[in-house]
C-alpha positions as CSV (number, residue, x, y, z in Angstrom):
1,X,51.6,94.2,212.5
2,X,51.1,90.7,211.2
3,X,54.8,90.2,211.4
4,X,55.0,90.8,215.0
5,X,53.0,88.1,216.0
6,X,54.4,85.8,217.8
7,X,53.1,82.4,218.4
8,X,54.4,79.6,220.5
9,X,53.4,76.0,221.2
10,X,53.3,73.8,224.5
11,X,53.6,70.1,224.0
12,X,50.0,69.3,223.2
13,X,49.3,72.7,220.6
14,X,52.1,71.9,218.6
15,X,50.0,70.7,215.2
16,X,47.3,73.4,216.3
17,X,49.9,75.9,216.0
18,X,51.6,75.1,212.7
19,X,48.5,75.1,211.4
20,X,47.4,78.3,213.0
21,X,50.8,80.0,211.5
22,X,50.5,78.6,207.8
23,X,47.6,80.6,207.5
24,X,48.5,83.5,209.1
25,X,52.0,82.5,207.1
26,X,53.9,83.4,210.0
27,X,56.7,80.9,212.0
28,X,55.8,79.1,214.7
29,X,58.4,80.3,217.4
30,X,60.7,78.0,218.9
31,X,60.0,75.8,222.4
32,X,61.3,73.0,224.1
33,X,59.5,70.5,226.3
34,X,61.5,68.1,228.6
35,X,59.4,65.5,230.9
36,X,61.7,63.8,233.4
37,X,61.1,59.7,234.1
38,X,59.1,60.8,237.6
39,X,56.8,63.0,235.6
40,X,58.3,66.7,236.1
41,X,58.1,68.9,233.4
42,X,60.7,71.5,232.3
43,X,59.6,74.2,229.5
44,X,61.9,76.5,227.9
45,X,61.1,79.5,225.5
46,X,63.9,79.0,222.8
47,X,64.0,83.0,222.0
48,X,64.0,86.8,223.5
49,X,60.6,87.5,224.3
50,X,61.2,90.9,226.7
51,X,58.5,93.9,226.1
52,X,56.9,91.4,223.6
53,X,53.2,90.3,222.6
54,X,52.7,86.6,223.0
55,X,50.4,83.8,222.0
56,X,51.2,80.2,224.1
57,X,48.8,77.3,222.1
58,X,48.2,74.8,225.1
59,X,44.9,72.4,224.7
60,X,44.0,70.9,227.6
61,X,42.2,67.6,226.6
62,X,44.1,64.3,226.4
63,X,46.1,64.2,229.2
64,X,44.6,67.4,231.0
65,X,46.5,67.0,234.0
66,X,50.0,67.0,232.5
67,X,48.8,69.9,230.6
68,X,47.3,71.6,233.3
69,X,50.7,72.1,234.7
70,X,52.9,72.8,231.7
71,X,50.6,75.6,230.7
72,X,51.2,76.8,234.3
73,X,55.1,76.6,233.6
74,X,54.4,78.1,230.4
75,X,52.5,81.3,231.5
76,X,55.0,81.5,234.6
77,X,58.5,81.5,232.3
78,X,56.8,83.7,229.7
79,X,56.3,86.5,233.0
80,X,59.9,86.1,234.6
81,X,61.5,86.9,230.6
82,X,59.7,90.2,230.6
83,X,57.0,89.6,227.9
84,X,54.5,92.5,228.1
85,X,51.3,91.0,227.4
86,X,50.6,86.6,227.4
87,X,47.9,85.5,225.8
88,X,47.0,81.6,226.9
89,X,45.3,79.9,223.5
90,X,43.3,77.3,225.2
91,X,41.5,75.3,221.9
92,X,40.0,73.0,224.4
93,X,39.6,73.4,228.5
94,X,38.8,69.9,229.6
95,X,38.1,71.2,233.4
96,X,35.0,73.4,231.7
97,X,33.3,70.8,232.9
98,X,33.8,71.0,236.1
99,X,31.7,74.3,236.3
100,X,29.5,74.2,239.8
101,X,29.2,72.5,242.8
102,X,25.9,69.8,242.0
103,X,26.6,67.5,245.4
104,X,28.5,67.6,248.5
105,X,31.9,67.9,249.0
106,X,32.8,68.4,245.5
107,X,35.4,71.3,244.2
108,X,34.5,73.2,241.5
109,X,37.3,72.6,239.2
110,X,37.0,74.8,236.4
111,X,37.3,77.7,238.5
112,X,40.8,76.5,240.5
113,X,42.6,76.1,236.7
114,X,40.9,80.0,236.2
115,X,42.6,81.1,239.2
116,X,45.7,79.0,238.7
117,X,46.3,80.3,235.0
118,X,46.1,83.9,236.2
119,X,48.1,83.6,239.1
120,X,50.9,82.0,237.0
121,X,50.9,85.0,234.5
122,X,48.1,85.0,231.6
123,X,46.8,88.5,231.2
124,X,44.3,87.0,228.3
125,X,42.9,83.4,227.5
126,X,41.6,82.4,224.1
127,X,39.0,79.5,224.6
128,X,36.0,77.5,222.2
129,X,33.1,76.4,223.1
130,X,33.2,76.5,227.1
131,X,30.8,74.0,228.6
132,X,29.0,76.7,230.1
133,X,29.7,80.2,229.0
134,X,29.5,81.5,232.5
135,X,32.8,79.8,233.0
136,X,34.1,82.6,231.7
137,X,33.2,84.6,234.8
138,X,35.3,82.5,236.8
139,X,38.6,85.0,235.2
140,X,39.1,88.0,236.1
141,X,41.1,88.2,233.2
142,X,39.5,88.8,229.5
143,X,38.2,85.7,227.8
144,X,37.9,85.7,224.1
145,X,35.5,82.8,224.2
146,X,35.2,81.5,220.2
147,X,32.9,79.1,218.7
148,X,32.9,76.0,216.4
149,X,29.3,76.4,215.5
150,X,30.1,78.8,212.4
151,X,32.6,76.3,211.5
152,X,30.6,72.8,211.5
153,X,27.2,74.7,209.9
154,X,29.4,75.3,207.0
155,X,30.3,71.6,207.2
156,X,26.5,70.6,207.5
157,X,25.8,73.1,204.7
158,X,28.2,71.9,202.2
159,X,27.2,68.0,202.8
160,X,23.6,69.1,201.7
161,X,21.6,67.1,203.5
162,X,17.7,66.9,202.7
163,X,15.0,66.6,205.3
164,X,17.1,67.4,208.4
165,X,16.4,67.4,211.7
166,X,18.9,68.9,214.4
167,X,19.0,67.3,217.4
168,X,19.9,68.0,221.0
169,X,20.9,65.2,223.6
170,X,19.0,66.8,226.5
171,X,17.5,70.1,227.4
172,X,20.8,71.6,228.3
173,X,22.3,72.2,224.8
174,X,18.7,72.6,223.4
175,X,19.9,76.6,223.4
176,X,22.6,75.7,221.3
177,X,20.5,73.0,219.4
178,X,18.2,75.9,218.6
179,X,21.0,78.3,217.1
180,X,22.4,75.7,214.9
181,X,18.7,74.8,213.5
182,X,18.0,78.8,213.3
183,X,21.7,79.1,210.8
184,X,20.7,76.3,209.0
185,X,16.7,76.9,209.1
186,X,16.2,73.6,210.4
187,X,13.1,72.1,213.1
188,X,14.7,70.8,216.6
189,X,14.0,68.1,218.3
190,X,15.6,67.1,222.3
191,X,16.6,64.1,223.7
192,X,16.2,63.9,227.6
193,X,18.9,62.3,229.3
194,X,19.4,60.6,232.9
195,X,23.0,60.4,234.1
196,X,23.5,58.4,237.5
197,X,27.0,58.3,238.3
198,X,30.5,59.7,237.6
199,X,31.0,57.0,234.8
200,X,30.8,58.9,231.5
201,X,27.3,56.7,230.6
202,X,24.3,58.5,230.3
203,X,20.9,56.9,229.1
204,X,18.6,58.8,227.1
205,X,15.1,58.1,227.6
206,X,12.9,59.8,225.3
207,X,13.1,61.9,222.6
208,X,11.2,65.0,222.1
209,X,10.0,66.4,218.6
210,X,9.5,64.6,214.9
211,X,12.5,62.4,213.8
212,X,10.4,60.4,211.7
213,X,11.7,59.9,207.9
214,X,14.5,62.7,208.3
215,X,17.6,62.8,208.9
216,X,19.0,63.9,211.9
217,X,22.1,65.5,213.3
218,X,23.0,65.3,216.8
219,X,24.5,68.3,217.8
220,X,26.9,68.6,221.0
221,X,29.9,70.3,222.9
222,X,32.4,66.8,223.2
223,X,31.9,63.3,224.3
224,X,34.2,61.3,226.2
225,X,32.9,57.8,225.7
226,X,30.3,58.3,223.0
227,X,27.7,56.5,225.4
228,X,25.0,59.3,224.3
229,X,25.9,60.0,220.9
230,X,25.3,56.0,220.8
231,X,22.5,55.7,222.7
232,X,20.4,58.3,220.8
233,X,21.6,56.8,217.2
234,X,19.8,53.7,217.9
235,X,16.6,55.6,219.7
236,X,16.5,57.8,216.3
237,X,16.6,55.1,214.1
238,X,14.2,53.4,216.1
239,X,11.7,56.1,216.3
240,X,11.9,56.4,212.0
241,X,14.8,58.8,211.2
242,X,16.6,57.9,207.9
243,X,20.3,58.6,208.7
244,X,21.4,60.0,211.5
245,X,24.6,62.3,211.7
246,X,26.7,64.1,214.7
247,X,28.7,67.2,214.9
248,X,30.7,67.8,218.0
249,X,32.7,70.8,218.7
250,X,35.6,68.8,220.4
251,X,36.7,64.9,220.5
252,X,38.4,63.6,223.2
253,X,37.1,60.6,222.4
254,X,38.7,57.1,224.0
255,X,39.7,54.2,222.1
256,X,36.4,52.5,223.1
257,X,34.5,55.7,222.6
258,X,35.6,55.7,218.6
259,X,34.4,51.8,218.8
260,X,31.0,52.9,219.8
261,X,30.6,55.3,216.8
262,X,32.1,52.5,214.5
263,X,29.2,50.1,216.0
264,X,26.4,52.8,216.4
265,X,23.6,53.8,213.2
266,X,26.0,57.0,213.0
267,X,27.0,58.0,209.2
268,X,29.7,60.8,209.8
269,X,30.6,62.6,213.4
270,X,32.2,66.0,212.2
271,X,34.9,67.8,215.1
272,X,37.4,70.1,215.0
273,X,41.0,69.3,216.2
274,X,40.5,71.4,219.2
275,X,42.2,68.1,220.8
276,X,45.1,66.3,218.7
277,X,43.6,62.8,219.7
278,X,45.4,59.7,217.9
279,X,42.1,57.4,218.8
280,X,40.1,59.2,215.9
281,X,42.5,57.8,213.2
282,X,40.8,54.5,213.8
283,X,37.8,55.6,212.2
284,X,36.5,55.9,209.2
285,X,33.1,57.6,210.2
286,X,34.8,60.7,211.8
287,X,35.6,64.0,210.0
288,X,38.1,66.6,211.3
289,X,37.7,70.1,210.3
290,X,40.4,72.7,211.7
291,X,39.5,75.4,214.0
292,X,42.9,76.8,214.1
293,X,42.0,79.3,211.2
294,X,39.3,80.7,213.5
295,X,42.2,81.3,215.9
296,X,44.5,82.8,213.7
297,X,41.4,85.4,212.1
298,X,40.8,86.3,216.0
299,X,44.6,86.7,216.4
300,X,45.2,88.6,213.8
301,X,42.7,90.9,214.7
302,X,43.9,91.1,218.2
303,X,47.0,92.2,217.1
304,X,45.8,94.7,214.5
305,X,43.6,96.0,217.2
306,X,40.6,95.8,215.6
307,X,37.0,93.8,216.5
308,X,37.3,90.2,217.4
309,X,33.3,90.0,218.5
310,X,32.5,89.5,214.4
311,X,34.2,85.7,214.8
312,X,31.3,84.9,217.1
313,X,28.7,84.4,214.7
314,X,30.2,84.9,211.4
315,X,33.1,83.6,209.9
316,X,35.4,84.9,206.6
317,X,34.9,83.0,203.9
318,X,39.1,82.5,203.3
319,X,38.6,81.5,207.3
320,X,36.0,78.7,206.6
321,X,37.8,77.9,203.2
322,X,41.1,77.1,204.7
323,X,39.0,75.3,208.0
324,X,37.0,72.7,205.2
325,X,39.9,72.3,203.0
């Protein structure tokens, strides 16, 4: 069935894609993106798709707005050429974020784009590392909700790095802090984190376990500005830790963001290129390790109709080996 499957790109999953195809070693199926000079965007799928299976690689991240809508487009010319079944591969959902209503007079974003992207034609959606897994619930279609902590373990693993610590930047991904040290057999420690205002900048005020004489790794979803990530370098190394380390699932770091790593105590941040993001070139410090294999795997198995749940937890070895390499 392998040869059936039939992946397309929008505008901002185009590397993601051709990366997702060479290891499945299938083409990437031709598209064409046309943004006018007031900003409207035209999409057109560049071959018969009627009764068909298919795969649209969008990541919402850089420019989400933009990308918002030409997913929308996407799903909605995919519907009116008859494809059976579309399947919306979302490597990063910037509007995650946007999960509940904390003060008044607020929308809860995350949950518009759900009902958006349905409405406009996706009968599936592909995602990693949701800022809250709940979002998920905010579909009513099926969510195959992946995740890049297999992937950057793997990363940690291979680096070998003695007395380490893992380290969450506040209580909410301590849960997730927890299953990264429990892989890797690793103690935790928490930072606890105040954020005021809508400005990315949060300020970490204390830090909760032994950081002293290890080395830590600051584990966390994404960072916009790198204000924690930043912040909690300096508090680490202040409080005794050796070197300290970061792993994020996604980067859409800004320019200033990748500044603030270059400055900070920070040896290496590890991602995946969930987001293709231009600013990370600018630094030496910052690893990319590709989660499009974990996409194609999950793909794959969609199409062969067999268990996709495995990917969750445990990963392939050809899968990591192509994702390090």
């Amino acid at each position: 069935m392998q040869k059936d499957i039939k992946i397309f790109a929008g505008s901002s999953g185009k590397v993601f894609a051709q990366r997702m195809c060479g290891f499945l070693r299938v083409p990437v199926r031709p598209t064409e993106v046309i943004t006018f000079s007031e900003g409207n965007t035209y999409v057109k799928i560049g071959e018969h798709v009627r009764g068909s299976e298919v795969y649209l690689v969008q990541t919402i991240g850089m420019h989400a707005n933009d990308e918002l809508m030409e997913l929308l487009f996407w799903m909605d010319a995919f519907k009116r050429s008859g494809a059976a079944y579309v399947t919306a591969v979302i490597p990063y959902f910037s509007y995650a974020k946007g999960d509940k209503k904390d003060e008044p007079r607020v929308s809860i974003r995350a949950r518009v784009c759900a009902e958006c992207i349905e409405l406009a034609g996706a009968d599936r959606l592909m995602m990693m590392d949701l800022h809250a897994a709940q979002i998920q619930g905010f579909f009513k279609k099926p969510v195959d909700h992946l995740f890049a902590r297999p992937l950057l373990t793997a990363a940690i693993r291979k680096m070998k790095i003695p007395d380490a610590v893992i380290v969450s930047p506040d209580a909410g991904y301590a849960k997730n802090a927890r299953k990264f040290a429990g892989v890797l057999g690793l103690p935790v420690a928490i930072g606890d984190k105040s954020r005021k205002g809508h400005d990315e900048q949060a300020e970490v005020l204390e830090i909760i376990g032994d950081v002293k004489n290890k080395n830590a790794i600051i584990v966390d979803d994404f960072s916009l500005s790198a204000g924690t990530i930043a912040d909690l370098s300096r508090q680490l190394k202040e409080r005794g830790a050796n070197k300290v380390y970061a792993c994020l699932s996604h980067a859409p770091l800004s320019a200033e963001g990748v500044n603030r790593i270059e400055r900070s105590p920070v040896e290496m941040l590890i991602t995946t290129d969930s987001i293709a993001n231009p600013n990370l070139k600018a630094s030496k410090k910052i690893v990319t390790i590709s989660a499009a294999p974990l996409f194609a795997e999950a793909i794959r198995r969609m199409q062969n109709r067999t268990s996709v749940s495995d990917l969750f937890e445990s990963i392939p070895q050809k899968v990591l080996k192509s994702a390090l390499s």
